[in-house]
C-alpha positions in Angstrom: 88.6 139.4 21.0 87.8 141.2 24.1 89.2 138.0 26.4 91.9 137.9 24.2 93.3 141.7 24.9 92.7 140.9 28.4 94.9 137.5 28.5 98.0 139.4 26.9 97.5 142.5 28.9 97.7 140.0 32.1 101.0 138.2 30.9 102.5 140.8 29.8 102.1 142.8 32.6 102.7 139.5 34.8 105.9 138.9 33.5 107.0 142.8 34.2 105.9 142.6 37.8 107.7 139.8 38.1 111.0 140.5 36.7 111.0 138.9 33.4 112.2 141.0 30.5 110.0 141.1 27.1 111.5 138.4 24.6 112.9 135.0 25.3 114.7 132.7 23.2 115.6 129.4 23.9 115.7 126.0 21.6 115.1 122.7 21.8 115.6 119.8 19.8 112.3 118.3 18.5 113.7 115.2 17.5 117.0 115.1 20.1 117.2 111.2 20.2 118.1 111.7 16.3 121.2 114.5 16.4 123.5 111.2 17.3 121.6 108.7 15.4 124.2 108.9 11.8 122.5 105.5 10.4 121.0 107.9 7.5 121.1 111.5 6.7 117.6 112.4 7.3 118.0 111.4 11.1 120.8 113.8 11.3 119.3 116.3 9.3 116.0 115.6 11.8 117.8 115.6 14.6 119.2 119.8 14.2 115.4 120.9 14.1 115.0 123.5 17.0 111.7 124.9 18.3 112.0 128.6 20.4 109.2 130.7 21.9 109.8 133.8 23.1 107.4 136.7 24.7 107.9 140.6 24.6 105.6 143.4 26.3 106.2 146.9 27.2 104.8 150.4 27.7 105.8 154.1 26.5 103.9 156.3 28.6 103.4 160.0 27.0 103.1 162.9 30.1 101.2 164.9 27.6 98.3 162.1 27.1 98.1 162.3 23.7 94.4 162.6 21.9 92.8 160.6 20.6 95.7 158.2 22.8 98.8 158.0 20.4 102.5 158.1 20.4 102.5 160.2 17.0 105.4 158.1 14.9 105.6 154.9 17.0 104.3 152.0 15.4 105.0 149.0 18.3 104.2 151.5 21.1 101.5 153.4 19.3 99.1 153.4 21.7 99.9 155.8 24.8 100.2 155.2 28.4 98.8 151.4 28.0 101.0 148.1 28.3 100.8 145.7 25.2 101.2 142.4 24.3 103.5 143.3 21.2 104.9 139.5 21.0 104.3 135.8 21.8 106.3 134.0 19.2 106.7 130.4 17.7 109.7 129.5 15.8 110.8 125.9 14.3 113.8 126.2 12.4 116.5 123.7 10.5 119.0 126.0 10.0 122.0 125.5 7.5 125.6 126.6 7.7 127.1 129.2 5.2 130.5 128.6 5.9 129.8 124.6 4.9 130.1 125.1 1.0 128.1 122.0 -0.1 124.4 121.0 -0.4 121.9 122.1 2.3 118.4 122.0 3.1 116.5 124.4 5.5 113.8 126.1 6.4 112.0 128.9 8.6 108.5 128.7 10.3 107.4 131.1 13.2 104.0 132.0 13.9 103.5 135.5 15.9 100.6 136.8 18.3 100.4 140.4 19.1 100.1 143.8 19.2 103.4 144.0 16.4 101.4 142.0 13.9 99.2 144.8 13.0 101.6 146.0 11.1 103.9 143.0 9.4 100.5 141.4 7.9 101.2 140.3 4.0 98.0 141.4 1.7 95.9 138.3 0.7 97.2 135.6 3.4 96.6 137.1 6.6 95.5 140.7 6.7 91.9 140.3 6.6 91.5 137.7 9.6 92.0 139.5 12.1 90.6 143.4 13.4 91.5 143.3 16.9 94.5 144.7 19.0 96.3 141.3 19.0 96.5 139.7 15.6 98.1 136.5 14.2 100.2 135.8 11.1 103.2 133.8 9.5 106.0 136.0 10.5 108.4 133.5 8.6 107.7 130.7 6.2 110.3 130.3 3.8 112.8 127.2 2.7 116.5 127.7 3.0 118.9 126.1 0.7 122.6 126.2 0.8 124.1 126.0 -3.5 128.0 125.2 -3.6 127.9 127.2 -6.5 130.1 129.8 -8.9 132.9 130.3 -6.0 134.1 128.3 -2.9 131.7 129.9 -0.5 128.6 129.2 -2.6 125.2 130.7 -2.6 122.3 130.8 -0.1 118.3 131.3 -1.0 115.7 131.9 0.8 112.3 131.5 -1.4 108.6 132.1 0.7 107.4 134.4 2.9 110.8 136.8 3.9 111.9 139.4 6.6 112.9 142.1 4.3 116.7 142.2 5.1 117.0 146.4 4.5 117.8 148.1 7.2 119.6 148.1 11.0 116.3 147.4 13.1 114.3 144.2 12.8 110.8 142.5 14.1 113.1 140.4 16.4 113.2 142.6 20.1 116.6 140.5 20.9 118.4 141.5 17.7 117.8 145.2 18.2 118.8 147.9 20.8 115.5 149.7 21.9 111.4 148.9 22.3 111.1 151.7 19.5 111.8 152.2 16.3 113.6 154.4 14.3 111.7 156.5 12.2 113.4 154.9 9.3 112.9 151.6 10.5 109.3 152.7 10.4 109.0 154.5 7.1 111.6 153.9 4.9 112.3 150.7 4.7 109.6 147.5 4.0 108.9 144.7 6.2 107.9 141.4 4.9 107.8 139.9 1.9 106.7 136.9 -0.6 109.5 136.1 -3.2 113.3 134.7 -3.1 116.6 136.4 -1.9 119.8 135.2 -2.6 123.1 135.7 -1.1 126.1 135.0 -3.1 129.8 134.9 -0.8 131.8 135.7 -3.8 134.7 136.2 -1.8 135.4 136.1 2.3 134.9 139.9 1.9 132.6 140.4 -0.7 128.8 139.0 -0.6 126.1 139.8 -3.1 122.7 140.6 -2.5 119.7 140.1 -5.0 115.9 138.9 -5.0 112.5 139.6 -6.5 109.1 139.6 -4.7 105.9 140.7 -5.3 106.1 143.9 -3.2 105.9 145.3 0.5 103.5 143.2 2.8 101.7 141.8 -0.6 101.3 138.4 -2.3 99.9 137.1 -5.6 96.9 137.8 -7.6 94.0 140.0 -6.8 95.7 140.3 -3.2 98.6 142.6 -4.7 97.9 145.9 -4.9 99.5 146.6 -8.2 100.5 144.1 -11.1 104.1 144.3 -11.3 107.2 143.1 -9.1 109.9 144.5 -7.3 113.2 143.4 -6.3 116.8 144.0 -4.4 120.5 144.0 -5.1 122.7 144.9 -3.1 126.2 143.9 -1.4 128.1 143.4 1.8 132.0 144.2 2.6 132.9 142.1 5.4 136.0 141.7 8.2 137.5 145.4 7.0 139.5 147.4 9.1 140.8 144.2 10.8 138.0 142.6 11.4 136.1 145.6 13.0 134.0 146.7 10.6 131.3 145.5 8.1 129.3 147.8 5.5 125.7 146.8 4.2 124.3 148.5 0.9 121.3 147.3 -0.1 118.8 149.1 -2.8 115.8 148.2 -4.1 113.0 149.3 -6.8 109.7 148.3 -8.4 105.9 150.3 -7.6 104.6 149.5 -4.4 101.1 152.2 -4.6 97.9 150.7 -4.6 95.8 151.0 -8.0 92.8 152.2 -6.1 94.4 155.1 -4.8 96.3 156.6 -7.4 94.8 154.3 -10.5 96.2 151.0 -12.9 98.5 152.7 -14.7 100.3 155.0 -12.4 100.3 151.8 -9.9 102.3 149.8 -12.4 104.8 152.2 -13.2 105.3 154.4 -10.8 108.7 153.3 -9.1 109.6 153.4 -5.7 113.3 153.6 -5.1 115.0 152.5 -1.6 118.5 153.1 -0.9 119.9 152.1 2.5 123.5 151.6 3.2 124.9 150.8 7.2 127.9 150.7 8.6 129.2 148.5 12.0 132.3 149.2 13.9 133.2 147.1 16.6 135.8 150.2 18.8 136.6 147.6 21.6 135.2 144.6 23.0 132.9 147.1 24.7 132.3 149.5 22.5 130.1 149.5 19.3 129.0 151.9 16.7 126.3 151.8 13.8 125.6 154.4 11.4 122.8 154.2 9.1 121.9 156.3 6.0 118.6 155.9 3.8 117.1 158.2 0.7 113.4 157.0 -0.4 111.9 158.3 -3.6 108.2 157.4 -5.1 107.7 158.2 -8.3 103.5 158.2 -7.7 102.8 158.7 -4.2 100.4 161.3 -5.2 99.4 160.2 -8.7 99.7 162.3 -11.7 100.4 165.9 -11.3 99.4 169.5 -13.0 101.1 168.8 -16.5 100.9 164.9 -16.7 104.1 163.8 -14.7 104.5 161.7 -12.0 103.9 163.3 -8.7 106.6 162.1 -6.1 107.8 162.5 -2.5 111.1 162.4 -0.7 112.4 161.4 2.4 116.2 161.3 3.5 117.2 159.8 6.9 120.5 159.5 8.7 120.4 157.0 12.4 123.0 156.5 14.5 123.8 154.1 17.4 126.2 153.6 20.1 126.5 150.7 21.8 128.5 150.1 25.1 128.8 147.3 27.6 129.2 148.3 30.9 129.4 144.5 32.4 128.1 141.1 31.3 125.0 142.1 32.1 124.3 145.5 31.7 124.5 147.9 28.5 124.4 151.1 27.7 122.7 152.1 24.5 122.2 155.3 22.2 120.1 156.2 19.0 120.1 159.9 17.2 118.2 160.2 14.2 118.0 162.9 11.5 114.3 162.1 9.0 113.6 164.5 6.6 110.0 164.2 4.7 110.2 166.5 2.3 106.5 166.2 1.0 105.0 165.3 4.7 103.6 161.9 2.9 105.5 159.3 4.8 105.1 159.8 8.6 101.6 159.8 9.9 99.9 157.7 12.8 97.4 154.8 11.5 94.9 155.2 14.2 92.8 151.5 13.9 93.7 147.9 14.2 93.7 147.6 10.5 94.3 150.9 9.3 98.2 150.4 8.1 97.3 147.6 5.8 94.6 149.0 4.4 96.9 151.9 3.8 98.6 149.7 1.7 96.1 148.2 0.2 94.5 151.1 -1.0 90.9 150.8 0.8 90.6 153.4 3.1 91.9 153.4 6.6 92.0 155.9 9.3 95.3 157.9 8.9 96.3 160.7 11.3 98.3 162.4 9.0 101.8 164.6 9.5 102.0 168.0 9.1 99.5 169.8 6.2 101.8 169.3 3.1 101.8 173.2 2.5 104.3 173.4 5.2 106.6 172.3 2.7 107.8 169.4 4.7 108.7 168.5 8.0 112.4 167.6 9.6 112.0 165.1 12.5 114.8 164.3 15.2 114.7 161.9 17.6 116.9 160.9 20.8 116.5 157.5 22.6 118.5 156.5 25.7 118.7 153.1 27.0 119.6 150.2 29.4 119.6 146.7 28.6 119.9 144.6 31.1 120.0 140.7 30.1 121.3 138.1 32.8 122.1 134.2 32.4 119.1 132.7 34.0 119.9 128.8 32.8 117.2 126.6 33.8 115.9 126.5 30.2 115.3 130.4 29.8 116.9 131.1 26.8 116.9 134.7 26.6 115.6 136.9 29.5 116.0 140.5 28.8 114.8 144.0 30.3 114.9 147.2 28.1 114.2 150.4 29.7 114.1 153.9 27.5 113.5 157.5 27.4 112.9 159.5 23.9 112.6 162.9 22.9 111.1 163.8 19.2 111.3 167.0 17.7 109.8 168.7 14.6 113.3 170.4 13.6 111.5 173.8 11.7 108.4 174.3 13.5 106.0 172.2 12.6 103.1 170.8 15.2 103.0 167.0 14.3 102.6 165.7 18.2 100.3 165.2 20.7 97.0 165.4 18.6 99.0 168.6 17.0 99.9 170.4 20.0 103.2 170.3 20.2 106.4 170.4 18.0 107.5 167.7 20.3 107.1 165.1 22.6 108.6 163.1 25.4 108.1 159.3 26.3 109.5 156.8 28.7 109.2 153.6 29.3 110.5 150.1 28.0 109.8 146.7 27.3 110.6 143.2 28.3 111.8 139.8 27.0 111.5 135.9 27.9 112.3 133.0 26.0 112.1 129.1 26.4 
């Protein structure tokens, strides 16, 4: 494992020194002798499979060094001061067309190496192989079908191992702004599930959005760490205002505690409740702007309280971003964020390789927790500022992309959650890097 830190340390900071940003994307056609072949349909459905790699590394460095040596809140730049492999990344992909209304098959598969895995592992397929740094797992493995179904833009499903769609910030580095996350993209909304999502166009304005799973980062069986499911609906308004603007409302319930920490029952029925809706505003061909607003509510986060009832937590969260081009290259970016944990149970630092899973799955882990919870909660704000500079290489780099940042996080009613509880804040800098082939 050692070997293994050290090879991604080198390449990642290889490809910095050199000039290469941290993610790449580029595609090519396994089977490209096929795309023109139209003798049958599975030559031309052959012929549109595309195989991308891409690479992303980076570094926040913390002037306060930080004990024991973490970015308190930051899970892909946890660790302070040091460079990181976060991704090396395999995707083969058939996509399908949504605005084709008639029968399609698909499908998804990318395989991902790095320090990001750590926390995007699914209980019970890929969370106990691995306890170093730099950890593998299915990122995607689902099968995508196309239904021209109900109206004349049909319906779309996705069924196997899923990106959870909530939320403005994904795994991806290329389809978000900044290195970091947002603490709601962090806390309040899940990351990867096993189950099926379907997206029904009703109308050129209207989608719907609905699905069932078996939980957040859990599979079937003894691997789930309760015994019931949860599931999403949701919709989309699209091409408002114009054509400018786009709204995203998505929701979700179903118990997502572990029955070894809080017990069977309370496990099964305690309800967790997600609420996110977004908002995207294309100003100008320049200028865009994203607002983002999220309440979380677990009914058992802390099991059964002082006269039998459910014991819950809170947290409400409002992000926003600005995005502005400055040339083809270069653009300006801009993320404020408002979290609010009311019981200071959701933001904590999982100090470990495996601590975050086995958070979730109930078995221990070593947490460094927020605030003491008799502080009646803690009100986080945080400020990122960023370039990102992404240049037309050709020559088969499909994406090539640099992403410095500075960010400033603050305990908003004087709490001391940073810096190994020093400080009611902290600064970082720093950035990451993309290539893709």
């Amino acid at each position: 494992m050692k070997s293994n830190r050290k090879l991604g340390c080198f390449l990642v900071i290889t490809s910095m020194l050199c000039g290469l940003p941290a993610i790449a994307r580029a595609q090519v056609h396994v089977f490209s002798g096929l795309r023109h072949d139209s003798s049958t349909g599975l030559a031309r459905w052959l012929g549109d499979i595309t195989l991308s790699a891409q690479i992303e590394g980076g570094i926040m460095a913390n002037p306060a060094r930080p004990q024991p040596g973490y970015n308190y809140g930051d899970f892909l730049a946890d660790h302070a001061n040091q460079v990181q492999l976060n991704q090396a990344e395999f995707t083969l992909n058939k996509a399908i067309d949504p605005t084709v209304n008639r029968y399609q098959v698909g499908f998804t598969l990318e395989g991902m190496y790095g320090s990001d895995a750590r926390y995007y592992q699914v209980l019970g397929i890929s969370d106990r192989e691995w306890n170093a740094r730099y950890q593998l797992i299915p990122a995607q493995a689902h099968m995508d079908v196309h239904l021209p179904w109900l109206t004349r833009g049909g319906l779309d499903m996705q069924a196997g191992i899923l990106q959870a769609p909530m939320g403005v910030e994904g795994l991806d580095p290329t389809s978000r702004p900044f290195y970091t996350l947002a603490y709601t993209s962090e806390y309040s909304v899940p990351f990867q599930h096993v189950g099926a999502m379907f997206n029904w166009h009703v109308t050129p304005m209207v989608d719907v959005t609905f699905g069932i799973d078996t939980g957040n980062q859990t599979s079937f069986g003894h691997a789930d760490n309760n015994s019931a499911p949860a599931g999403y609906f949701g919709f989309n308004l699209n091409r408002l205002a114009h054509g400018r603007l786009r709204i995203v409302e998505l929701s979700r319930v179903g118990p997502e505690n572990s029955w070894r920490a809080i017990g069977h029952y309370e496990a099964d029925h305690s309800q967790r409740f997600w609420n996110d809706i977004s908002a995207y505003y294309q100003v100008n061909d320049r200028l865009n702007l994203t607002a983002e607003f999220n309440y979380l509510h677990d009914e058992g986060t802390r099991g059964i309280g002082a006269r039998g009832q459910f014991a819950g937590v809170d947290a409400e969260s409002f992000v926003s971003f600005l995005s502005y081009r400055i040339n083809r290259d270069l653009t300006f970016n801009y993320r404020g964020e408002i979290y609010r944990d009311n019981n200071n149970a959701m933001v904590a630092t999982f100090q470990g390789n495996t601590s975050y899973m086995e958070a979730l799955a109930g078995t221990g882990g070593t947490v460094v927790p927020g605030p003491s919870a008799s502080s009646h909660g803690t009100t986080y704000g945080e400020m990122t500022l960023g370039v990102s500079y992404r240049p037309q290489l050709g020559h088969h780099i499909g994406v090539f992309m640099l992403r410095p940042e500075i960010r400033f996080d603050r305990a908003l009613n004087g709490t001391m959650p940073f810096n190994g509880g020093r400080n009611n804040g902290m600064f970082t800098f720093g950035g990451d890097a993309v290539i893709g082939f």
